[in-house]
C-alpha positions in Angstrom: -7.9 -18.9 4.8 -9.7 -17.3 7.6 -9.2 -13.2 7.6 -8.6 -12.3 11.6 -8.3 -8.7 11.6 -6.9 -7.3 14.5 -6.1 -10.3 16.2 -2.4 -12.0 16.6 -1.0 -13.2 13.5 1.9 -15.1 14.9 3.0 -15.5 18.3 6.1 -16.8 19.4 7.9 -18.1 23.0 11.3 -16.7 23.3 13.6 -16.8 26.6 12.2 -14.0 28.1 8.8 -14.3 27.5 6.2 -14.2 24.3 6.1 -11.9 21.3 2.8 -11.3 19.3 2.5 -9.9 15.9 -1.0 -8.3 15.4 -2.4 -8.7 11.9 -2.7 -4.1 12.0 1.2 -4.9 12.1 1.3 -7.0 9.1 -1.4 -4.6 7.7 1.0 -1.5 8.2 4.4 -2.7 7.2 2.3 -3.7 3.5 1.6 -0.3 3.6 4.8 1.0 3.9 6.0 -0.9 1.5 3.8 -0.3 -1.0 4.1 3.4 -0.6 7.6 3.1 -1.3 7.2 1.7 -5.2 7.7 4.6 -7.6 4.4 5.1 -9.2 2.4 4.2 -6.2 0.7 7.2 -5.2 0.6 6.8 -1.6 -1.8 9.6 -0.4 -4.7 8.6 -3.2 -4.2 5.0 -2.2 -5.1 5.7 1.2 -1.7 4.6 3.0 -1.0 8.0 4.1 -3.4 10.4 4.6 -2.0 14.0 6.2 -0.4 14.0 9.6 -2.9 12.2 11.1 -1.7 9.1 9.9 1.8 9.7 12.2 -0.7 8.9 15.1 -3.0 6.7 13.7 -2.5 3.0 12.3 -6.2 2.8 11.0 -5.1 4.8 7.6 -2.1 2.8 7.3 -4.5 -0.6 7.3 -7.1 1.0 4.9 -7.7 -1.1 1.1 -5.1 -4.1 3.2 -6.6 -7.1 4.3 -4.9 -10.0 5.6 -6.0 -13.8 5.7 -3.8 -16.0 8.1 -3.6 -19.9 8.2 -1.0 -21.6 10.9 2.4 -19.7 9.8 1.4 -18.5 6.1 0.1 -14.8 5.5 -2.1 -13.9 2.3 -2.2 -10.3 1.5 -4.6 -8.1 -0.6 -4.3 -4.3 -1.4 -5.9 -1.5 -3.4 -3.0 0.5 -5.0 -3.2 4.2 -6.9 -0.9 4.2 -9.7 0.8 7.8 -10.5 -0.1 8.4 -14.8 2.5 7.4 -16.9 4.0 3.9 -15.0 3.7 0.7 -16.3 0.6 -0.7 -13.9 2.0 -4.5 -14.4 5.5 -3.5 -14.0 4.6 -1.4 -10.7 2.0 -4.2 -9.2 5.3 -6.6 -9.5 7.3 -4.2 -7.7 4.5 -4.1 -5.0 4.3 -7.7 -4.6 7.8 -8.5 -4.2 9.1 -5.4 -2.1 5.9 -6.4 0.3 6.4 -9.9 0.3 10.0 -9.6 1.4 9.8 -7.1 4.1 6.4 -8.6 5.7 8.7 -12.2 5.7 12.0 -10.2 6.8 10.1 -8.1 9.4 7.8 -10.6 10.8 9.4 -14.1 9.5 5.9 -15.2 8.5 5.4 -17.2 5.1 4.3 -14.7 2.4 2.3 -17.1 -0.2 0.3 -14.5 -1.7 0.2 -10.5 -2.8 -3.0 -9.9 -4.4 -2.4 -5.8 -6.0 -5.5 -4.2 -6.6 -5.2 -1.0 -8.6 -8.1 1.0 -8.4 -7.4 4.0 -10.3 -5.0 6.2 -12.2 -3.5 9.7 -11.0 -2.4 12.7 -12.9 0.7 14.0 -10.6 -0.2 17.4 -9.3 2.8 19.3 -11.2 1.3 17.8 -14.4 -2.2 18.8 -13.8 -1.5 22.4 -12.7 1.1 22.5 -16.2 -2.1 20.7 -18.5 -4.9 23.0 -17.2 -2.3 26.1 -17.7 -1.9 24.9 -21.2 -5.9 24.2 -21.8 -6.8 28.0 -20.8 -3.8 29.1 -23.1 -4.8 27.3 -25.9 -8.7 28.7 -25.2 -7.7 32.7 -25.0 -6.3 32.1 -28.6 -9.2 30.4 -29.7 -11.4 33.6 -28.7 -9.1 36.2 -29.4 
């Protein structure tokens, strides 16, 4: 498969005229997607980055790539997993939840979801309750 980035994914003659899909659409509803699996952290993945992303598709794209042949989409993204999920059980969830909406959305032929995960992230609530408990445990040690 031959990855065209940016150009028209599927394009299709209706009464009233043609409708394109861009591959950034296909790109972005992946994203979306993924960001909606519990344990996907969405912010360290890269999906959503701050409130520049609400005017931006270009973080919404980042770690997706999409290859396109004739009516079939292949898709590939980098995933953060929150600590404490299953990574196989929430790669799954990815694969299905974005191979169903890219095919409900776009009515493209999903044939592959290629999850990537590319690291592992303490929640912030956890860290700031773990490194409370490290300097509590060190004050005893000196005292």
């Amino acid at each position: 498969m031959k990855e065209v980035k940016g150009l028209t994914a599927k394009q299709e003659t209706l009464k009233n005229g043609q409708v394109k899909i861009s591959v950034d659409v296909i790109s972005i509803i992946a994203s979306i997607a993924a960001a909606e699996i519990d344990g996907v952290n969405a912010a360290a993945s890269g999906f959503v980055e701050g409130i520049s992303s609400l005017f931006t598709k270009k973080n919404y794209t980042k770690g997706i790539k999409v290859e396109m042949k004739e009516n079939d989409a292949s898709i590939d993204l980098s995933i953060t997993v929150d600590y404490g999920y299953k990574i196989q059980d929430v790669a799954s969830k990815v694969q299905q939840k974005v191979k169903t909406e890219v095919e409900n959305m776009t009515g493209l032929n999903v044939t592959n979801v290629t999850v990537n995960v590319q690291n592992v992230v303490i929640p912030k609530e956890e860290a700031v309750i773990e490194s409370t408990a490290v300097e509590v445990k060190e004050e005893k040690k000196t005292k």
